[in-house]
Short mmCIF file of the C-alpha atoms (twelve columns), coordinates in Angstrom:
data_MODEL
# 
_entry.id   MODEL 
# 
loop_
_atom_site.group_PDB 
_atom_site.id 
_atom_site.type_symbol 
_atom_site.label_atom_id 
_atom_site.label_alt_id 
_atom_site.label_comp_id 
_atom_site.label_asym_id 
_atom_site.label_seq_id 
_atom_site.Cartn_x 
_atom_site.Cartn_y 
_atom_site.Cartn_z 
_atom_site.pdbx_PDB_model_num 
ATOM 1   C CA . UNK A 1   -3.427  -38.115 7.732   1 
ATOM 2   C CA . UNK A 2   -4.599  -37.329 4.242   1 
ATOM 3   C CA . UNK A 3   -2.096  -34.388 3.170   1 
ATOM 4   C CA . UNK A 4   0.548   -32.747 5.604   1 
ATOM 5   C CA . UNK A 5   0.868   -29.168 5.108   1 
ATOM 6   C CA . UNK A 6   3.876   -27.144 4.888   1 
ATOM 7   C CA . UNK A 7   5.823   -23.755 4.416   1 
ATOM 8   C CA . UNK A 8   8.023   -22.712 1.856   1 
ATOM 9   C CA . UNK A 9   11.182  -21.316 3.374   1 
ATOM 10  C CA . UNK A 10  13.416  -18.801 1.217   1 
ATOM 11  C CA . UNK A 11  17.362  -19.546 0.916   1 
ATOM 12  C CA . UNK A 12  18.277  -17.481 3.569   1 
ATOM 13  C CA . UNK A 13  15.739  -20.095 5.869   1 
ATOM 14  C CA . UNK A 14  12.902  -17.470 6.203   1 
ATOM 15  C CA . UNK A 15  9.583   -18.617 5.869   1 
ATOM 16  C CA . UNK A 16  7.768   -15.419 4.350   1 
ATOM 17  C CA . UNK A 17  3.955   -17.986 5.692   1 
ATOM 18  C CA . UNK A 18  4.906   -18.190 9.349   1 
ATOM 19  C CA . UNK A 19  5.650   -14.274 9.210   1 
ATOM 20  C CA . UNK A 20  2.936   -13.658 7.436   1 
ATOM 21  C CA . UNK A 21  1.030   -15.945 10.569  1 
ATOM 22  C CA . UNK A 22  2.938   -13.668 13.207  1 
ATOM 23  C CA . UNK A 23  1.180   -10.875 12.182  1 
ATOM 24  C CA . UNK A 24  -2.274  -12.417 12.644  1 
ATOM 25  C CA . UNK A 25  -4.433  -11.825 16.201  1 
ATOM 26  C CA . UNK A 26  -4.844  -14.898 18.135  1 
ATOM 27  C CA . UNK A 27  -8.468  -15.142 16.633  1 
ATOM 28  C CA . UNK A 28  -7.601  -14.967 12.989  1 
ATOM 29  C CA . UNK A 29  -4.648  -17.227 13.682  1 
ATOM 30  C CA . UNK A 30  -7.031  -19.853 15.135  1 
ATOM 31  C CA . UNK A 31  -9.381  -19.926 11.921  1 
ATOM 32  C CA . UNK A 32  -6.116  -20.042 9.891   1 
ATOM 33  C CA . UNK A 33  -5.241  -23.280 12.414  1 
ATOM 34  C CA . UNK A 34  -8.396  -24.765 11.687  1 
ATOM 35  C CA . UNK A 35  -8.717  -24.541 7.916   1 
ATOM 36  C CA . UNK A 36  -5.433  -25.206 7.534   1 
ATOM 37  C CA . UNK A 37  -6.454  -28.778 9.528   1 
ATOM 38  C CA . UNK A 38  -9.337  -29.440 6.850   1 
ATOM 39  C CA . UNK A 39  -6.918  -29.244 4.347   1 
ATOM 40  C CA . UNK A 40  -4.888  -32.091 6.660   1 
ATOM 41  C CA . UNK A 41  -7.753  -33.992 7.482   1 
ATOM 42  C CA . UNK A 42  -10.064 -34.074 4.256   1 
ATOM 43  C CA . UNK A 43  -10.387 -36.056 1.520   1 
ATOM 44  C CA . UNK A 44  -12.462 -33.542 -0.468  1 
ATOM 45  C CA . UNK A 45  -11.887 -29.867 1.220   1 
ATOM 46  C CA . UNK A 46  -15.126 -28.125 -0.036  1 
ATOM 47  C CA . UNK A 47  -13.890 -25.158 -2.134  1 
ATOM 48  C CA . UNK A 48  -14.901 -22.495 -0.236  1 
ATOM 49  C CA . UNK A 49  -11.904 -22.876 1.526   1 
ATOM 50  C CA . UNK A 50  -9.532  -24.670 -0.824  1 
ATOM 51  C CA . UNK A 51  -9.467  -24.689 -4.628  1 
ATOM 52  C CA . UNK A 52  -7.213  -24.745 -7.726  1 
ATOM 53  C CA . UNK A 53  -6.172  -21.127 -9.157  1 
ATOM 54  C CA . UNK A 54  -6.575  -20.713 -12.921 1 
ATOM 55  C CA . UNK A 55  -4.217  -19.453 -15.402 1 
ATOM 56  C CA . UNK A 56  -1.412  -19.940 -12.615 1 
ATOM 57  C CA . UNK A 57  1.326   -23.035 -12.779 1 
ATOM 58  C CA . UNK A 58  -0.956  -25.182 -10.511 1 
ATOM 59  C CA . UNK A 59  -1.010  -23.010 -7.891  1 
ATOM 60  C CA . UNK A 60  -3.961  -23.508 -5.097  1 
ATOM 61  C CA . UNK A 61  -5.318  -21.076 -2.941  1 
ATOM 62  C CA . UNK A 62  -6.392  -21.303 0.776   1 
ATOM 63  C CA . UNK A 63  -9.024  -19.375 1.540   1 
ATOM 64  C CA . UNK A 64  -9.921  -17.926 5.382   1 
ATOM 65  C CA . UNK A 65  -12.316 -15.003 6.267   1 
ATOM 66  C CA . UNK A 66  -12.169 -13.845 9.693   1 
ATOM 67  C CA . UNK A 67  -14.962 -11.062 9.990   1 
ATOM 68  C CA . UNK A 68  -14.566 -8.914  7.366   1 
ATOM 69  C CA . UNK A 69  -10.986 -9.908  6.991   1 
ATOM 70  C CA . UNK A 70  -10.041 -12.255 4.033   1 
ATOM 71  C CA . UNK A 71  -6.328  -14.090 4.215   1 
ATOM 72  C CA . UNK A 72  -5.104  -16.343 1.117   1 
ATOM 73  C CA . UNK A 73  -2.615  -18.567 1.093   1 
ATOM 74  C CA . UNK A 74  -1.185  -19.902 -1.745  1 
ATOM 75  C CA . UNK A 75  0.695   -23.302 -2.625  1 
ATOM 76  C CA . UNK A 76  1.031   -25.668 -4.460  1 
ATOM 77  C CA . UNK A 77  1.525   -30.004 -4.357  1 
ATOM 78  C CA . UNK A 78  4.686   -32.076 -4.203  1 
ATOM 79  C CA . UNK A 79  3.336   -35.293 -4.885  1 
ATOM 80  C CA . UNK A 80  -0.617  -36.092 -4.090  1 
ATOM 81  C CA . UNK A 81  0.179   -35.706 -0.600  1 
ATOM 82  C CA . UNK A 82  2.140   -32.476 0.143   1 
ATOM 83  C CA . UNK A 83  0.998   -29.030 -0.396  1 
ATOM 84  C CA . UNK A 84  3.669   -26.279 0.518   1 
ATOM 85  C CA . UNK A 85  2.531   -22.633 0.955   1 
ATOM 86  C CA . UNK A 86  4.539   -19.957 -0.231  1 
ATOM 87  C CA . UNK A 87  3.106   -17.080 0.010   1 
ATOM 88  C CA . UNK A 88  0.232   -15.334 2.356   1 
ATOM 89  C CA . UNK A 89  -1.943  -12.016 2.222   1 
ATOM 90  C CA . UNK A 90  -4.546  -10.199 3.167   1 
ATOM 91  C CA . UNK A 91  -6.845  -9.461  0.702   1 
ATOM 92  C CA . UNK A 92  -8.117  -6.697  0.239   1 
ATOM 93  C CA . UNK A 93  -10.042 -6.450  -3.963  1 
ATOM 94  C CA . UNK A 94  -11.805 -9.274  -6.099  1 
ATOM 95  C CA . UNK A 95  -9.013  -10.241 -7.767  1 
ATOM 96  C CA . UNK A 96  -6.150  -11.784 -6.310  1 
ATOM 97  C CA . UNK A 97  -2.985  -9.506  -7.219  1 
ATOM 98  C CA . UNK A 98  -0.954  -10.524 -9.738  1 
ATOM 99  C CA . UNK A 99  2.512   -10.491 -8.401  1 
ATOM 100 C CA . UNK A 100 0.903   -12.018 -5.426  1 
ATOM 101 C CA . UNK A 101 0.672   -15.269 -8.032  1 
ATOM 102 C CA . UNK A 102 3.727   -14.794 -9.769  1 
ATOM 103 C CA . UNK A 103 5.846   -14.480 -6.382  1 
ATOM 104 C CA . UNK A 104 4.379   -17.976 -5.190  1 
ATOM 105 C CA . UNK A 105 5.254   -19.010 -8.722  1 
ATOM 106 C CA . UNK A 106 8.738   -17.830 -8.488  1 
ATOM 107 C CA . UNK A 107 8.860   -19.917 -4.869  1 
ATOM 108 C CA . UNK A 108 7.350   -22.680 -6.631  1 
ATOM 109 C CA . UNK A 109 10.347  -22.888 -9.074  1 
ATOM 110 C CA . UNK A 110 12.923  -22.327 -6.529  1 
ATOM 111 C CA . UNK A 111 11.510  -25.067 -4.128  1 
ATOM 112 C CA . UNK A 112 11.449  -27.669 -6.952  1 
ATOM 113 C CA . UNK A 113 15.063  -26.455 -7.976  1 
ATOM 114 C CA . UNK A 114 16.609  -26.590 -4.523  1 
ATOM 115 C CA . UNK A 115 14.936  -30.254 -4.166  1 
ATOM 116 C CA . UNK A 116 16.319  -31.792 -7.840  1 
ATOM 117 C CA . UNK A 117 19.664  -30.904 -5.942  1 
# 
């Protein structure tokens, strides 16, 4: 196991990922699975489906197309070994949308906060 993957969950104990997953058909859910299991099993993930975001705080972005559909997910590392994503989308223009970013930055924050405790 080179990195275990996991979801951000809100303080109310939602996780806004696995929602985001429950809304996928069975096919795009399997790609998801699958990428999401490079990511796991990897050393070097080529970046088509996993890279570093600029001008975020470190955030990294998962990347799956399913057809013509295109899902991100975005996280971030706790320690070399853990990514946690906090948020997912479908996306739908070139860039990625801005509060998109700054909401997994906000999760970011609170995750780090809740764990200092």
């Amino acid at each position: 196991m080179i990195r275990d993957v996991i979801f951000f969950k809100t303080d109310a104990g939602r996780s806004p990922v696995e929602e985001f997953l429950d809304t996928l058909s069975p096919k795009q859910a399997l790609k998801v699975a699958w990428v999401i299991n490079l990511l796991e099993d990897m050393d070097v993930v080529p970046t088509q489906f996993f890279q570093k975001m600029k001008s975020t705080e470190d955030l990294w972005e998962i990347r799956v197309k399913v057809g013509n559909d295109i899902f991100r997910f975005l996280g971030f590392f706790d320690g070399p070994k853990l990514v946690v994503l906090s948020h997912a989308f479908q996306k739908k223009t070139q860039k990625t949308p801005r509060q998109a970013i700054q909401l997994a930055e906000e999760r970011k924050r609170t995750y780090f906060r809740r764990k200092k405790k």
